[in-house]
PAKEGU-971072 format. One record per residue (C-alpha): residue number from 1; x, y, z. Coordinates in Angstrom, 2 decimals, decimal comma, always signed. Layout:
N
- n;xx;yy;zz
- NUM;X;Y;Z;
...
***
This chain:
102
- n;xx;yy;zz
- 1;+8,04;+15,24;+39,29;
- 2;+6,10;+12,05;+40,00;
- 3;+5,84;+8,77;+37,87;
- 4;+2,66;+7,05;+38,13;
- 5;+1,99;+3,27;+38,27;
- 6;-1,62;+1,58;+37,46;
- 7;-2,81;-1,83;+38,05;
- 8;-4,34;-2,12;+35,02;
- 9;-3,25;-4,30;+32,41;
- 10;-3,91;-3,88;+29,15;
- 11;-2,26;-6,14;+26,79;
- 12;-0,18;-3,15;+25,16;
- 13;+2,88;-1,20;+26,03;
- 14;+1,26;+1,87;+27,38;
- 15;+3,05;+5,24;+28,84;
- 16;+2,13;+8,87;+29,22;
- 17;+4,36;+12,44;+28,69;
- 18;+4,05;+15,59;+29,76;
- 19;+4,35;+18,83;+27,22;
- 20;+7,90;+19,12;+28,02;
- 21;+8,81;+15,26;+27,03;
- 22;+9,39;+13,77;+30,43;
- 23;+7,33;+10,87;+30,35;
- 24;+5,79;+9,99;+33,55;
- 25;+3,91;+6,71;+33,58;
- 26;+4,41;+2,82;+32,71;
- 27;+2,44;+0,75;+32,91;
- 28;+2,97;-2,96;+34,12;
- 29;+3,68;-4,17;+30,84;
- 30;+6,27;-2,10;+30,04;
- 31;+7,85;-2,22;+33,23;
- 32;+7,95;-5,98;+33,18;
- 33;+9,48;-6,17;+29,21;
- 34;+12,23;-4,30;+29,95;
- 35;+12,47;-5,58;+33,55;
- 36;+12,92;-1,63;+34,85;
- 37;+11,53;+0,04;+37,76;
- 38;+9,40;+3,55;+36,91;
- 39;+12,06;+5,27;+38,37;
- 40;+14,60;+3,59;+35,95;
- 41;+12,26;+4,64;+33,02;
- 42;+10,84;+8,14;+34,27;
- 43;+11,89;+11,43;+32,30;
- 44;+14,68;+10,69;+30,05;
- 45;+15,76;+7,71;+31,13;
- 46;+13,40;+5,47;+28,79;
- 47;+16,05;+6,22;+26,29;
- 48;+19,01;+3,69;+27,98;
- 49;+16,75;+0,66;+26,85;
- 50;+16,39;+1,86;+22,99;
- 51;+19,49;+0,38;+21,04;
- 52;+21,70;+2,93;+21,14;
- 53;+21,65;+2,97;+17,46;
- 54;+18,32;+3,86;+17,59;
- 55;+18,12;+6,43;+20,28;
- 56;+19,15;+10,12;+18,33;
- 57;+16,11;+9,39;+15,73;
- 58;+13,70;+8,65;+18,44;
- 59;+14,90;+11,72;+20,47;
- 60;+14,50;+14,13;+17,30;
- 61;+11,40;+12,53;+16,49;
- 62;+9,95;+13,16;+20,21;
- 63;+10,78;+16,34;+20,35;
- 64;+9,37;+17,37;+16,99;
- 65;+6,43;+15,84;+18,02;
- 66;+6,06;+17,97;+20,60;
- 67;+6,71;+21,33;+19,04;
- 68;+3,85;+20,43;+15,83;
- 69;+1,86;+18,95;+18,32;
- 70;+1,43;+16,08;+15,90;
- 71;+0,88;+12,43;+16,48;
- 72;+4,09;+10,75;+16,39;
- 73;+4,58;+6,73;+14,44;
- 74;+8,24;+5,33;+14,89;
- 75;+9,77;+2,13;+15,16;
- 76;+13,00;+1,55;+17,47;
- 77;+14,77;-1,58;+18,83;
- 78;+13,84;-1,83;+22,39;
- 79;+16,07;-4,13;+24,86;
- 80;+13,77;-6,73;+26,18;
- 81;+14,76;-8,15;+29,62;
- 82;+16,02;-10,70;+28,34;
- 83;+18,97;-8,73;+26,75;
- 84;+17,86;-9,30;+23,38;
- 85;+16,56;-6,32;+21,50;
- 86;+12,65;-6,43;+19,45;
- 87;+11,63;-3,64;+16,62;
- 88;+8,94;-2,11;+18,65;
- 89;+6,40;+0,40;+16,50;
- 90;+6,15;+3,57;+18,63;
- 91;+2,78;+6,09;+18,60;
- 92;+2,56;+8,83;+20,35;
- 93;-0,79;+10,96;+20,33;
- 94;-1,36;+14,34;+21,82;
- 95;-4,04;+14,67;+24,68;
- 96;-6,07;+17,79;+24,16;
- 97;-8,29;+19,43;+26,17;
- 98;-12,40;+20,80;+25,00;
- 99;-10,06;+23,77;+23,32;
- 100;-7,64;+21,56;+21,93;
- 101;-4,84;+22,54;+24,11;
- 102;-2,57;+19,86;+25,57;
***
């Protein structure tokens, strides 16, 4: 299991999942809004900087996601690194091969 980290910055909160869920790339923004490394955000562990409040929906909503296949539109309260926590609108699209497989 390897995360991945690009010098490109885009001015958006970018990151990439496998078909299982574990997600397995930052980028440089994200990393540096919730002041994490990519090994404190790889796989699972994304979830300790959603508000906990937020965190069961977001789950259940990944996970469907994954099983329809379908695009995925949420909002959660992420923890900035600043401690304070911002309503952050989620999307999540599949990547599909020429057959439409992901």
């Amino acid at each position: 299991m390897r995360c991945g980290l690009s010098s490109i910055r885009p001015p958006a909160l970018i990151h990439t999942g496998r078909p299982d869920g574990y997600l397995d790339y930052f980028n440089r923004g994200w990393l540096v809004f919730v002041d994490k490394s990519l090994e404190e955000l790889c796989g699972w562990r994304w979830t300790d900087a959603v508000h906990p409040e937020d965190v069961a929906s977001m789950v259940q909503k990944w996970q469907a996601a994954l099983t329809s296949g379908e695009p995925l539109e949420a909002e959660a309260r992420v923890r900035r690194a600043d401690g304070e926590y911002r309503l952050l609108l989620h999307r999540k699209v599949p990547l599909r091969d020429e057959r439409g497989l992901s």
